[in-house]
N, CA, C and O atoms as CSV, one atom per row, in Angstrom:
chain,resi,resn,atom,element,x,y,z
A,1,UNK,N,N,11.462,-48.087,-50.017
A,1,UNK,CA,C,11.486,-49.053,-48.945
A,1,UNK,C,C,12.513,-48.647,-47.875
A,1,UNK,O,O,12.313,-48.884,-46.684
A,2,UNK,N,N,13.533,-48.076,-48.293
A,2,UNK,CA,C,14.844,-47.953,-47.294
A,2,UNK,C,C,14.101,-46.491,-46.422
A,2,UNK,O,O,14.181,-46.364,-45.200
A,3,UNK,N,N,13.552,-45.704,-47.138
A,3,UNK,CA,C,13.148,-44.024,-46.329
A,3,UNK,C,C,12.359,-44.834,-45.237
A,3,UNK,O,O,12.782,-44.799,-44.081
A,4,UNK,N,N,10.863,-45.802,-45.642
A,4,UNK,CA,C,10.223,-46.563,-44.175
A,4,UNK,C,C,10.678,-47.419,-43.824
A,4,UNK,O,O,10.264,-47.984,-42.811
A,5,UNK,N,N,11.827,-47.903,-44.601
A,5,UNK,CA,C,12.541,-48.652,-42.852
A,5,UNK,C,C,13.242,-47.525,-41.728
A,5,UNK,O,O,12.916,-47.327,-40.558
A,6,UNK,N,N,14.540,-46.745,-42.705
A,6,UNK,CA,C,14.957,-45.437,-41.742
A,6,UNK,C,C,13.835,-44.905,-40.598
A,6,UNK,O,O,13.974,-44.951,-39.376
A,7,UNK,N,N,12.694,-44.391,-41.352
A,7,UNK,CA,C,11.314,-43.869,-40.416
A,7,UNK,C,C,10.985,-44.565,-39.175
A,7,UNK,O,O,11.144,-44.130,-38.034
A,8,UNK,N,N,10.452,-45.831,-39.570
A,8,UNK,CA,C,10.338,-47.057,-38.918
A,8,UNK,C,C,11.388,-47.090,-37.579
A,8,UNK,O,O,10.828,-46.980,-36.489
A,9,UNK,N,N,12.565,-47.204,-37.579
A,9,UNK,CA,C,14.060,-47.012,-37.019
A,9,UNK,C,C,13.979,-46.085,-36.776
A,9,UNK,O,O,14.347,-46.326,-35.626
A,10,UNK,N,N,13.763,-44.706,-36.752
A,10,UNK,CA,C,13.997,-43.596,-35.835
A,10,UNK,C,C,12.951,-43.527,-34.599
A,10,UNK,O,O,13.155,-43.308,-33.405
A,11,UNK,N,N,11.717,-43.801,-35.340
A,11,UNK,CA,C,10.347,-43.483,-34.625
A,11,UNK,C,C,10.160,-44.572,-33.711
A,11,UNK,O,O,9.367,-44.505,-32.772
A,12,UNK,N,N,11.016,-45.779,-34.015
A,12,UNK,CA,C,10.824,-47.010,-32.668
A,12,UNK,C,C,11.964,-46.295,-31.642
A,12,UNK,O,O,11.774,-46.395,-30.430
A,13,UNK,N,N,12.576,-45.923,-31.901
A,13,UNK,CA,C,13.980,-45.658,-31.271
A,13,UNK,C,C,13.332,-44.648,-29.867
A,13,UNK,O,O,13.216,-44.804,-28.651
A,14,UNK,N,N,13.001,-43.503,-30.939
A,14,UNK,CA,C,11.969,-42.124,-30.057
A,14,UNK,C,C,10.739,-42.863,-29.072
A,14,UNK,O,O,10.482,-42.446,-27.942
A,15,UNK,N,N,10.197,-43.762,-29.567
A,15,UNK,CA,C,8.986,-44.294,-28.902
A,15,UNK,C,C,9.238,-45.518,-27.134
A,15,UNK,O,O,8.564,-45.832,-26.153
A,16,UNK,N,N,10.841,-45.832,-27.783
A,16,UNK,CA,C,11.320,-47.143,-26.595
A,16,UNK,C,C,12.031,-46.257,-25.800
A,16,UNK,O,O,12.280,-46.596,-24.643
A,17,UNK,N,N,12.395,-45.199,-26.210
A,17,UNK,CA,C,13.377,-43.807,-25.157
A,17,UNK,C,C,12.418,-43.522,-23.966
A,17,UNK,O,O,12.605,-43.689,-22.761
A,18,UNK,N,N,11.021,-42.907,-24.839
A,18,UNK,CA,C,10.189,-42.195,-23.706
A,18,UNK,C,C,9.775,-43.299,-23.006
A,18,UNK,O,O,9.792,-43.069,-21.797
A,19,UNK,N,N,9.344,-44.610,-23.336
A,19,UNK,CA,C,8.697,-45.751,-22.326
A,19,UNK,C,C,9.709,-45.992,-21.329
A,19,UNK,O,O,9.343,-46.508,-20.273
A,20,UNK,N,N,11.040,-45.673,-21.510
A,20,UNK,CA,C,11.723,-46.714,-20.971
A,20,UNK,C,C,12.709,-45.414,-19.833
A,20,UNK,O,O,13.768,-45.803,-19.341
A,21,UNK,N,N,12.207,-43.935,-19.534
A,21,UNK,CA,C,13.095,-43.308,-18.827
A,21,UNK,C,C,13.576,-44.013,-17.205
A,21,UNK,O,O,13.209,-44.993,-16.558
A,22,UNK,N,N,14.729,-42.755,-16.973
A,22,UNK,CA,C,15.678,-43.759,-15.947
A,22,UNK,C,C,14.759,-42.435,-14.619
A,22,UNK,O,O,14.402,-41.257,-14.581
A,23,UNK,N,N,14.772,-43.873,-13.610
A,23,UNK,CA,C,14.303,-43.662,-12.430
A,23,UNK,C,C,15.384,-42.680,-11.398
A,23,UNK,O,O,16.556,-43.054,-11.446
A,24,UNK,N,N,15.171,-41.788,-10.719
A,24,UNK,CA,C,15.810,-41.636,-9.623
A,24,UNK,C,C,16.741,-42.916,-9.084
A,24,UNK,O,O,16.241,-44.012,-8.833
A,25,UNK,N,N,17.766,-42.706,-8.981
A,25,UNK,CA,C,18.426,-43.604,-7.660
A,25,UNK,C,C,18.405,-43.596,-6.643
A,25,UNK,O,O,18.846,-42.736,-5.880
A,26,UNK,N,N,17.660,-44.972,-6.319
A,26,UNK,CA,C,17.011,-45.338,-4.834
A,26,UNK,C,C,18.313,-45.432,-4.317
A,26,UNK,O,O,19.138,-46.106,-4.935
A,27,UNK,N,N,18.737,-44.647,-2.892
A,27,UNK,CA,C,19.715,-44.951,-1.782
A,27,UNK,C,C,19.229,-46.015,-1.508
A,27,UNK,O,O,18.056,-46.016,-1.879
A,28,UNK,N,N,19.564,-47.107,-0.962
A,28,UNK,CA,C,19.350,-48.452,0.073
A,28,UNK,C,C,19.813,-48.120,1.416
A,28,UNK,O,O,20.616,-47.342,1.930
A,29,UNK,N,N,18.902,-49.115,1.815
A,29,UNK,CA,C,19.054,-48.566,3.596
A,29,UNK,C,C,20.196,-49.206,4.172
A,29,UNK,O,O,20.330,-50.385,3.842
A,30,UNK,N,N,21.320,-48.586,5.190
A,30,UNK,CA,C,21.733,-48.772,5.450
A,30,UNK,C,C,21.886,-50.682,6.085
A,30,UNK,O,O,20.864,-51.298,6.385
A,31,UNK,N,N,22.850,-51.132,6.152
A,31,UNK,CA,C,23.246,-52.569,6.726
A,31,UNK,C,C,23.034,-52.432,8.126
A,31,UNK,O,O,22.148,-52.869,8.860
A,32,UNK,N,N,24.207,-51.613,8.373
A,32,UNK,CA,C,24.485,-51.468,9.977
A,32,UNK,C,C,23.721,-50.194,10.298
A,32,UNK,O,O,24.076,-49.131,9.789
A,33,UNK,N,N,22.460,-50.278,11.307
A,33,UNK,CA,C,22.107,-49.130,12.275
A,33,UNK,C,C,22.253,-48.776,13.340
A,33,UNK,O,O,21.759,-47.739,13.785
A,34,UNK,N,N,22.995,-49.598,14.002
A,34,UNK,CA,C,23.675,-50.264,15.672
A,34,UNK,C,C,24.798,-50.620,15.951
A,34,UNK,O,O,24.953,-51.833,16.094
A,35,UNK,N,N,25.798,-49.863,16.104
A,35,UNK,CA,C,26.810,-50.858,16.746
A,35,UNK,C,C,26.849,-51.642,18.364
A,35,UNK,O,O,26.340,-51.028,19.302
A,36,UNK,N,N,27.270,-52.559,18.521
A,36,UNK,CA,C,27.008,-53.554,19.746
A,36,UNK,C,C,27.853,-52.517,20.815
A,36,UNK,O,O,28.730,-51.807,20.323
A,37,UNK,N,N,27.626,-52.452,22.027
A,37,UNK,CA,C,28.280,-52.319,22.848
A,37,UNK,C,C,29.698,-52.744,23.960
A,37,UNK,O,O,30.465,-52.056,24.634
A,38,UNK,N,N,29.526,-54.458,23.686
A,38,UNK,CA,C,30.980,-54.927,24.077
A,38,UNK,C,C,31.767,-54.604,23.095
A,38,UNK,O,O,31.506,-54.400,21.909
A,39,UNK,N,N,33.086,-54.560,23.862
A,39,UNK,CA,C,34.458,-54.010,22.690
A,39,UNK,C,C,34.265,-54.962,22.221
A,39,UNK,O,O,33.248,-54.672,21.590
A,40,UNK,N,N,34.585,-56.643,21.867
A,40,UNK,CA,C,34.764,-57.298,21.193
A,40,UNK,C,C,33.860,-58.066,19.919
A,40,UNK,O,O,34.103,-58.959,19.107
A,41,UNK,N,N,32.535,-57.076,20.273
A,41,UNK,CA,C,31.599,-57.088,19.047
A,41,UNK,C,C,31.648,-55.679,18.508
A,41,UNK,O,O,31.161,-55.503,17.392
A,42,UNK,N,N,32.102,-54.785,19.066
A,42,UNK,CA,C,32.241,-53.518,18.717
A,42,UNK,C,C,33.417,-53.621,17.810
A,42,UNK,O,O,33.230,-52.607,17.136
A,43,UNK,N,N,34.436,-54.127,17.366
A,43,UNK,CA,C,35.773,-54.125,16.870
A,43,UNK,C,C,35.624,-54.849,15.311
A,43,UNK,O,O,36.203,-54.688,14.236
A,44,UNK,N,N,34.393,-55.838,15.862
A,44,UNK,CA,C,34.125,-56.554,14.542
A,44,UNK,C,C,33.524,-56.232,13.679
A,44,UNK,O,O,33.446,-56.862,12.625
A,45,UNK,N,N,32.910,-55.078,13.950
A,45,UNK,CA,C,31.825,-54.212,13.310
A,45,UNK,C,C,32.393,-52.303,12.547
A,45,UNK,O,O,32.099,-51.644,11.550
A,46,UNK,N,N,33.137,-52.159,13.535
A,46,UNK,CA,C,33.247,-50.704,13.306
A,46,UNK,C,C,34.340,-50.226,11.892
A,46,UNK,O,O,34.468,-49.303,11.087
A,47,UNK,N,N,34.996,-51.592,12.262
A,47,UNK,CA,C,36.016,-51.165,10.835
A,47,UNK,C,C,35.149,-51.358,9.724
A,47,UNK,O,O,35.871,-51.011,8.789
A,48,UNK,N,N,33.956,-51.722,9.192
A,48,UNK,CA,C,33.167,-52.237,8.118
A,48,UNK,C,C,32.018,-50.709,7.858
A,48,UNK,O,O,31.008,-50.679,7.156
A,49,UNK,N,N,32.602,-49.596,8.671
A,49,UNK,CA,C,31.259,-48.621,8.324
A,49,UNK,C,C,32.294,-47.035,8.002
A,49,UNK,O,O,33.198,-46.626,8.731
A,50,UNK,N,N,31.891,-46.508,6.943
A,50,UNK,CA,C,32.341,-45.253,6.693
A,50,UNK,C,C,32.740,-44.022,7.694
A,50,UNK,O,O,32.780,-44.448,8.848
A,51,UNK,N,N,32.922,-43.199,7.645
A,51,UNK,CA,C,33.170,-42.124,8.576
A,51,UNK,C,C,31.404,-41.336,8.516
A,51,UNK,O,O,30.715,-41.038,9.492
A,52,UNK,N,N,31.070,-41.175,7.102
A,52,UNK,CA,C,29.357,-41.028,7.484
A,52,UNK,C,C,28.810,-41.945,8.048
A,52,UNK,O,O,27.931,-41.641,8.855
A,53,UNK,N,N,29.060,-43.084,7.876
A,53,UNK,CA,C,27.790,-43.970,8.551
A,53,UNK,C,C,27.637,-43.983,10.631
A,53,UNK,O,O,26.712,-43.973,11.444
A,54,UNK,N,N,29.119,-44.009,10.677
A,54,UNK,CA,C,29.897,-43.949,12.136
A,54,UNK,C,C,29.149,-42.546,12.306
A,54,UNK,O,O,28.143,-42.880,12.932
A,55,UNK,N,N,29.072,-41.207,12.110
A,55,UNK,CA,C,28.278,-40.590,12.500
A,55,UNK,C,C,26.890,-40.145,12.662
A,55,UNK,O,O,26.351,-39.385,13.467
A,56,UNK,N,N,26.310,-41.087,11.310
A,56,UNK,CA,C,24.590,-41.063,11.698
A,56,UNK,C,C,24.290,-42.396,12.713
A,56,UNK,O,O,23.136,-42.445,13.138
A,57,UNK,N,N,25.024,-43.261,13.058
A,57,UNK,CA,C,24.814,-44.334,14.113
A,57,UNK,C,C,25.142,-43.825,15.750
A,57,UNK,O,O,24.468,-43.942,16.773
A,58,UNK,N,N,26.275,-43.311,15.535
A,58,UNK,CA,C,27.257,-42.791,16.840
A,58,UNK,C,C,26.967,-41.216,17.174
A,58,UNK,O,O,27.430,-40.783,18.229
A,59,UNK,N,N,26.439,-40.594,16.574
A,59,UNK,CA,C,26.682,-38.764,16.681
A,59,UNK,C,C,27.943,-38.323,16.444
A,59,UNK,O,O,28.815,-39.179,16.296
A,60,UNK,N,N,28.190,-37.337,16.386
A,60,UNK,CA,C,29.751,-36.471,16.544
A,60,UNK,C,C,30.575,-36.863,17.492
A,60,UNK,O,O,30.045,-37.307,18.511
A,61,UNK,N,N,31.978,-36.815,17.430
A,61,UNK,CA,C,33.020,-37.240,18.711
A,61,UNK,C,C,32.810,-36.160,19.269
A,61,UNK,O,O,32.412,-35.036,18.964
A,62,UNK,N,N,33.189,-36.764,20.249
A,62,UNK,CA,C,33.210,-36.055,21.782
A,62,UNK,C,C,34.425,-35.032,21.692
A,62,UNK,O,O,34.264,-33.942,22.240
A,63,UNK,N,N,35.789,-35.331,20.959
A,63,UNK,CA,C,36.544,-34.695,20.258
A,63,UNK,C,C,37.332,-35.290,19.040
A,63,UNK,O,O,37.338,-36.520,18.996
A,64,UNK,N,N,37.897,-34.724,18.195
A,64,UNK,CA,C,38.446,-34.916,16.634
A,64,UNK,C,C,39.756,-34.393,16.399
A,64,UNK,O,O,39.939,-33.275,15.918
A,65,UNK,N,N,40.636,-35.149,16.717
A,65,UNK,CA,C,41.640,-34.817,16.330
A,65,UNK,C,C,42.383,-35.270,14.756
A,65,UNK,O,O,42.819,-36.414,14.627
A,66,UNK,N,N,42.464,-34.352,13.708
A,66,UNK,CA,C,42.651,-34.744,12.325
A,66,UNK,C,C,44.295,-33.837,12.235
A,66,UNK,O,O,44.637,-32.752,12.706
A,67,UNK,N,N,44.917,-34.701,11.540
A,67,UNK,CA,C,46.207,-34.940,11.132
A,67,UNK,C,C,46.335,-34.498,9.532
A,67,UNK,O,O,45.641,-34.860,8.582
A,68,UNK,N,N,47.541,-33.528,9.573
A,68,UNK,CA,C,47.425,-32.998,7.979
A,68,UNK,C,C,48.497,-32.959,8.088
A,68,UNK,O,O,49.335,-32.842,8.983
A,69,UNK,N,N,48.413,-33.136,6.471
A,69,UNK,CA,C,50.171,-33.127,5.637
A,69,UNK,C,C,50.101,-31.649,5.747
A,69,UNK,O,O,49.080,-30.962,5.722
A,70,UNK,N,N,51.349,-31.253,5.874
A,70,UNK,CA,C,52.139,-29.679,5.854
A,70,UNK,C,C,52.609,-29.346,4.277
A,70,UNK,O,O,53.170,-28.265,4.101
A,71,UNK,N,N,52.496,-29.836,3.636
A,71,UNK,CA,C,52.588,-28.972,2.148
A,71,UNK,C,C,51.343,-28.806,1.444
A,71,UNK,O,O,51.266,-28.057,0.470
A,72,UNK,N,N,49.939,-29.753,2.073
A,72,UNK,CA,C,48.830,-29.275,1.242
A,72,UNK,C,C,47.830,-29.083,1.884
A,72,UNK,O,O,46.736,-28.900,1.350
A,73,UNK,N,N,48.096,-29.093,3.631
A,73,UNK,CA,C,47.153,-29.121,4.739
A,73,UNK,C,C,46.116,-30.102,4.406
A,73,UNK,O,O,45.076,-30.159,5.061
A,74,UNK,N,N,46.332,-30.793,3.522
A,74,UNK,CA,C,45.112,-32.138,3.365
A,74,UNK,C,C,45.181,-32.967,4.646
A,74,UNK,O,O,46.249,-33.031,5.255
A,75,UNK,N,N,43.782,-33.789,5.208
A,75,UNK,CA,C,43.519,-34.322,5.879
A,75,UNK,C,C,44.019,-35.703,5.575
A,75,UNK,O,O,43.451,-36.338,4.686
A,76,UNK,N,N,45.122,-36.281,6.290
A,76,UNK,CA,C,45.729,-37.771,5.920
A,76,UNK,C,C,45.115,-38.943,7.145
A,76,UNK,O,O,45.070,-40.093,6.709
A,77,UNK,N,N,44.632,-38.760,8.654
A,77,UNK,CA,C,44.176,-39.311,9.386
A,77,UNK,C,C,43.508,-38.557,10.120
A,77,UNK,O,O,43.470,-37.370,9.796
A,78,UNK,N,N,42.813,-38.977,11.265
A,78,UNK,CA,C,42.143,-38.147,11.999
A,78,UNK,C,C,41.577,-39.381,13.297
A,78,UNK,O,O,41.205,-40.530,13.057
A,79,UNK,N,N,41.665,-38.676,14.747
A,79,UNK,CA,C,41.392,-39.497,15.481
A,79,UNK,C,C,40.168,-39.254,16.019
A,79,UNK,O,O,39.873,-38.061,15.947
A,80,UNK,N,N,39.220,-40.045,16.610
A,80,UNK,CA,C,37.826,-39.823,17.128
A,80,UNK,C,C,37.675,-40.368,18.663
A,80,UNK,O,O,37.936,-41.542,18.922
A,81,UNK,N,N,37.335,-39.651,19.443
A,81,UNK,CA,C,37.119,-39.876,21.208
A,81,UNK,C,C,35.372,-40.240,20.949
A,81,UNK,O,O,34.603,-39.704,20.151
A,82,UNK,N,N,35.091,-41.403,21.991
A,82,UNK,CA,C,33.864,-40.713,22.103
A,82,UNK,C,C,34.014,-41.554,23.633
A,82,UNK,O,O,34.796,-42.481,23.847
A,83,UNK,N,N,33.132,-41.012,24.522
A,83,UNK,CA,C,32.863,-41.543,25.786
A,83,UNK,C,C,32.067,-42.275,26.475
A,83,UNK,O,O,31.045,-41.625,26.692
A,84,UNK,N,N,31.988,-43.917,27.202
A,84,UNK,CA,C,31.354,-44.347,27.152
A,84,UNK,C,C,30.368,-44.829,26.614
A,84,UNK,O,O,29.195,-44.744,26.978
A,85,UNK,N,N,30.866,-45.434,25.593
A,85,UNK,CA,C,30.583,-46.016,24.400
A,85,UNK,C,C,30.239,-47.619,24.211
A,85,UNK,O,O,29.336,-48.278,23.695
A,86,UNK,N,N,31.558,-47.889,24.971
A,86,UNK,CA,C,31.588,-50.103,24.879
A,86,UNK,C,C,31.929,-50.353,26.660
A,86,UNK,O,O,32.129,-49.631,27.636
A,87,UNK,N,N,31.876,-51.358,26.459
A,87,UNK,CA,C,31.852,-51.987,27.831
A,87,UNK,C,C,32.816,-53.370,27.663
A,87,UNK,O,O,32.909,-54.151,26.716
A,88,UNK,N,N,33.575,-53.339,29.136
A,88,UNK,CA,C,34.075,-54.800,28.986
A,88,UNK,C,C,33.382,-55.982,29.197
A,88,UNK,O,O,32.239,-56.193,28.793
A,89,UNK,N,N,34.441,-57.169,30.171
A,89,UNK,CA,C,33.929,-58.303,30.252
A,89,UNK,C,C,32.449,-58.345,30.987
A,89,UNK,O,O,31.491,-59.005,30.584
A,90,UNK,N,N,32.477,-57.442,32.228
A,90,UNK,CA,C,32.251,-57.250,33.375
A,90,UNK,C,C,30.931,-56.456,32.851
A,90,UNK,O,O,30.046,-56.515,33.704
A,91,UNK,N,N,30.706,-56.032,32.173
A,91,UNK,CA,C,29.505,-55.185,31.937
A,91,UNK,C,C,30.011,-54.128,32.034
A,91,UNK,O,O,29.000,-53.564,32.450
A,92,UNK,N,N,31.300,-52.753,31.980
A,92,UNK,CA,C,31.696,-51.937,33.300
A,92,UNK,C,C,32.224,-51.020,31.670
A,92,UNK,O,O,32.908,-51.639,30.854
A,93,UNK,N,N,31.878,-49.813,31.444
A,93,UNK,CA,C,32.367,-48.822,30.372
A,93,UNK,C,C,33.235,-48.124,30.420
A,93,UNK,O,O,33.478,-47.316,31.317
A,94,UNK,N,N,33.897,-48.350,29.360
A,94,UNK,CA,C,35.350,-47.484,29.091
A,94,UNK,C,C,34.815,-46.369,28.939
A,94,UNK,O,O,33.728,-46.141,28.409
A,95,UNK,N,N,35.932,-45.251,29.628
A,95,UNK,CA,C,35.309,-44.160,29.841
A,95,UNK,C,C,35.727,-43.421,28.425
A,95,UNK,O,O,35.079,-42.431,28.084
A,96,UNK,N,N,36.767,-43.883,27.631
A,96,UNK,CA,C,37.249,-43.139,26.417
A,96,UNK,C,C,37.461,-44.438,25.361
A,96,UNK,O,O,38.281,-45.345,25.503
A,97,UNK,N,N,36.715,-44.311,24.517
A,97,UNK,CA,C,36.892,-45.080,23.082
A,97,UNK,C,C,37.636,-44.587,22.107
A,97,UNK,O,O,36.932,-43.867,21.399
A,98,UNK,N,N,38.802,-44.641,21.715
A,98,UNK,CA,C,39.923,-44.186,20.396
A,98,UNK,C,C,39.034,-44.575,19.416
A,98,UNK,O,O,38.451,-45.655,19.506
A,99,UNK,N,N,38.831,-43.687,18.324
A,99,UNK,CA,C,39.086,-44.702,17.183
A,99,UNK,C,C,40.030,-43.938,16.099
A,99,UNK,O,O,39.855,-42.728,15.951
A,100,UNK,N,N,40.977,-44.577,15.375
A,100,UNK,CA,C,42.271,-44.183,14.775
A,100,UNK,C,C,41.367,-44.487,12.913
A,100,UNK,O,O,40.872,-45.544,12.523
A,101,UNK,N,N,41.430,-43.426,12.305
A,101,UNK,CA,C,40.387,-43.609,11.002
A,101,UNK,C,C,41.836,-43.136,9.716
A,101,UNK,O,O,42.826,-42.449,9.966
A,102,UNK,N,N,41.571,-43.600,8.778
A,102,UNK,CA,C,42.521,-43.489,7.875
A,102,UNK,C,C,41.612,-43.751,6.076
A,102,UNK,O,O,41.021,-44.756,5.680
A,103,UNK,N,N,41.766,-42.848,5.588
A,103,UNK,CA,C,41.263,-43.221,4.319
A,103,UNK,C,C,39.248,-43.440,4.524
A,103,UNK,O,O,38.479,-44.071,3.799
A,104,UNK,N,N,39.013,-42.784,5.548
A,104,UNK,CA,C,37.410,-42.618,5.536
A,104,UNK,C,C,36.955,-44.415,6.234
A,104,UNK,O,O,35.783,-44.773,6.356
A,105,UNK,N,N,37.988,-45.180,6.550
A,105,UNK,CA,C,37.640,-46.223,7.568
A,105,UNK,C,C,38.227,-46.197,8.944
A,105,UNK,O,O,39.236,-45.494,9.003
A,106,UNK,N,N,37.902,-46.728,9.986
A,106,UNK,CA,C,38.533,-47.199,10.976
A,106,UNK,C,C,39.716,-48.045,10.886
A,106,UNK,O,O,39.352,-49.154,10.495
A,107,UNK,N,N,40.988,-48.003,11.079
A,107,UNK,CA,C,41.781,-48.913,11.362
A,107,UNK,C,C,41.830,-48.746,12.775
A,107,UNK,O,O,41.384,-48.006,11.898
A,108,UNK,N,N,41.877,-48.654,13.778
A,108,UNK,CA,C,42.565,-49.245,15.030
A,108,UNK,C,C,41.521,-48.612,16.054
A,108,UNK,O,O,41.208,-47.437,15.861
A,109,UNK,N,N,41.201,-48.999,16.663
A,109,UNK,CA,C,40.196,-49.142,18.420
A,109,UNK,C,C,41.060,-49.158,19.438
A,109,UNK,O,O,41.893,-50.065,19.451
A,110,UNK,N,N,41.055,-48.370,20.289
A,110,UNK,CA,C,41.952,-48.327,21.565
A,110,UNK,C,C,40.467,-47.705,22.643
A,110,UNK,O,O,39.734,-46.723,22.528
A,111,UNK,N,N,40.529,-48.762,23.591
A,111,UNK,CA,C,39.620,-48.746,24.555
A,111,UNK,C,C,40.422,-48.002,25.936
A,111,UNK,O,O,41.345,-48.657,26.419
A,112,UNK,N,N,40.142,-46.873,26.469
A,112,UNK,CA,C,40.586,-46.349,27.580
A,112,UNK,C,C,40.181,-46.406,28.691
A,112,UNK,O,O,38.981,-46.675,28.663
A,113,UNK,N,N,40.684,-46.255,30.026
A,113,UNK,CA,C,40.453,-46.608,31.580
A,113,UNK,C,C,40.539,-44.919,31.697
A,113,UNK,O,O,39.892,-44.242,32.496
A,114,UNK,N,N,41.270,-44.536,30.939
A,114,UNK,CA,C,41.447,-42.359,31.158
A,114,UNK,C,C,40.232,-41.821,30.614
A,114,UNK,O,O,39.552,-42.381,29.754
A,115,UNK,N,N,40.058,-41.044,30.990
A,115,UNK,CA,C,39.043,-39.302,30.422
A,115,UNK,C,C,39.695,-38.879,29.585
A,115,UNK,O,O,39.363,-38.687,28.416
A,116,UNK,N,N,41.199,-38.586,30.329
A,116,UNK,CA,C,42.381,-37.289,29.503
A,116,UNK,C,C,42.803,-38.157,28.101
A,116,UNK,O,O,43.419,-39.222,28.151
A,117,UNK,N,N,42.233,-37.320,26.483
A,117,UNK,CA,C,42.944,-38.134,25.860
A,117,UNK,C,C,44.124,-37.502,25.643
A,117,UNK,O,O,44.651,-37.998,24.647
A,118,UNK,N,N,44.832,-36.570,26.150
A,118,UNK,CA,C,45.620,-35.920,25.678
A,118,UNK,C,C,47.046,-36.828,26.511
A,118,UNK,O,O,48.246,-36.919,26.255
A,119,UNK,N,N,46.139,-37.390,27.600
A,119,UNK,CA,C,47.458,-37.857,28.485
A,119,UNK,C,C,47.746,-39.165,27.784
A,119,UNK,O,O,46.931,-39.892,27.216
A,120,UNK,N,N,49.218,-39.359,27.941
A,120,UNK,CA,C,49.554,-40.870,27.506
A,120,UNK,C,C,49.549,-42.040,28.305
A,120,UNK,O,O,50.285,-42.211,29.276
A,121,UNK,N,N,48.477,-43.061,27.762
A,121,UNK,CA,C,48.188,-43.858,28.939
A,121,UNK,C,C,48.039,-45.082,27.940
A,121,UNK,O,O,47.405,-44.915,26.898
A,122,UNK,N,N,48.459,-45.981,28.158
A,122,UNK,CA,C,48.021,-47.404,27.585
A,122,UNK,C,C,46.823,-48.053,27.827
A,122,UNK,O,O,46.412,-48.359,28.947
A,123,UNK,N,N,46.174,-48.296,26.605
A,123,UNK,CA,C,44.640,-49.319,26.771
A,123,UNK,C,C,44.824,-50.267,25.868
A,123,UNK,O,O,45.837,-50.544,25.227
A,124,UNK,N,N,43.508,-50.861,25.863
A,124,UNK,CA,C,43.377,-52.105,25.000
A,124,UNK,C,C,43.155,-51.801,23.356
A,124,UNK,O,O,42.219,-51.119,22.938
A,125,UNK,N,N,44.136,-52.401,22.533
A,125,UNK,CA,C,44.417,-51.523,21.384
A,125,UNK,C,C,44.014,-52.728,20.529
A,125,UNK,O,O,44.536,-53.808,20.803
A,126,UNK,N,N,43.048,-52.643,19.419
A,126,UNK,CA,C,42.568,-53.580,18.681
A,126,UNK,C,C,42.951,-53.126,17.479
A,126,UNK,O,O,42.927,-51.903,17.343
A,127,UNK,N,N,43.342,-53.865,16.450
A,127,UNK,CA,C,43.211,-53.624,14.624
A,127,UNK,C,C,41.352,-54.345,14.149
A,127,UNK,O,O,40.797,-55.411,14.412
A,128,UNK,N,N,40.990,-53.312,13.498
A,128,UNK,CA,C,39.677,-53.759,13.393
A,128,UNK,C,C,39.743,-54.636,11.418
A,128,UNK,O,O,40.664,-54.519,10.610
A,129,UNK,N,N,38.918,-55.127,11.307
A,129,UNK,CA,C,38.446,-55.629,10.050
A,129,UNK,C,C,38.211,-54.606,8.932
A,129,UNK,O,O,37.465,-53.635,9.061
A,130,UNK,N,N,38.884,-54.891,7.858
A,130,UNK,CA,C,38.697,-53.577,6.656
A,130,UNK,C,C,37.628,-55.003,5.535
A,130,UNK,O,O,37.735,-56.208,5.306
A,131,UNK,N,N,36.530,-53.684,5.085
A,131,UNK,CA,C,35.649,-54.308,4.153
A,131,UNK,C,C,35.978,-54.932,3.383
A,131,UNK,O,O,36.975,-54.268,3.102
A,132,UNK,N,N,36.017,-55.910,2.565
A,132,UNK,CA,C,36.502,-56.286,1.092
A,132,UNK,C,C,35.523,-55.690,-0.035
A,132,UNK,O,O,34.294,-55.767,-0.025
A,133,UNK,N,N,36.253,-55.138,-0.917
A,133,UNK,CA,C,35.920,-54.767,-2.133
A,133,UNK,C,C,34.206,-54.989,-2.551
A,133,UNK,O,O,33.647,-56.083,-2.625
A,134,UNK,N,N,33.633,-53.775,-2.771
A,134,UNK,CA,C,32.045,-53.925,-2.354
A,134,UNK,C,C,31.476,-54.945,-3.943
A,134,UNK,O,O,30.500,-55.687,-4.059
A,135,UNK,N,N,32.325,-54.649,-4.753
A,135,UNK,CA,C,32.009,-54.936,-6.358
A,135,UNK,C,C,32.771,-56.086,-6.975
A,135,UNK,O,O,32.603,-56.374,-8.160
């Protein structure tokens, strides 16, 4: 009795394995495919999307400036230009969009009236929204 129960117990075991294999993992489609164009829907949005997602929505910056530690040349921040991007009150586009990224999110939006990002010029400097914990 115990050998066809064992039997019994292996051969259900083998039989619920093959019915039951694991599927590919479906990616899900993205949330955000758009970011808004005014800064102040733009700010509410951008801190909530990855550094991939910001580039299949946005394209590549216009330029990339990334920041490394000097003992392991690891990448610790990195800044992103892109041009004419958001718009103010007025309908009227900043000609240079900051965005200040840290840890693969956006922290900080600085909207520019300059081209030159190299020059130091004061704009409108926002702290954007960090995701909460996806799980």
């Amino acid at each position: 009795m115990k050998t066809i129960f064992l039997f019994l117990l292996i051969f259900s075991n083998a039989i619920f394995a093959e019915h039951h294999e694991e599927e590919p993992g479906i990616i899900p489609d993205a949330l955000v495919t758009e970011v808004p164009t005014p800064y102040w829907e733009f700010v509410n949005i951008i801190g909530l999307l990855t550094t991939e997602e910001i580039i299949n929505i946005l394209g590549e910056p216009a330029k990339k400036i990334d920041i490394k530690m000097k003992s392991s040349r690891e990448v610790i921040a990195s800044t992103w230009y892109y041009h004419n991007l958001n718009t103010d009150e007025s309908g009227n586009y900043f000609p240079t969009t900051e965005l200040d990224i840290i840890d693969g999110f956006v922290e900080e939006v600085v909207f520019m009236n300059g081209v030159d990002e190299a020059a130091v010029i004061e704009g409108k400097k926002y702290e954007v929204k960090k995701p909460d914990t996806l799980f």
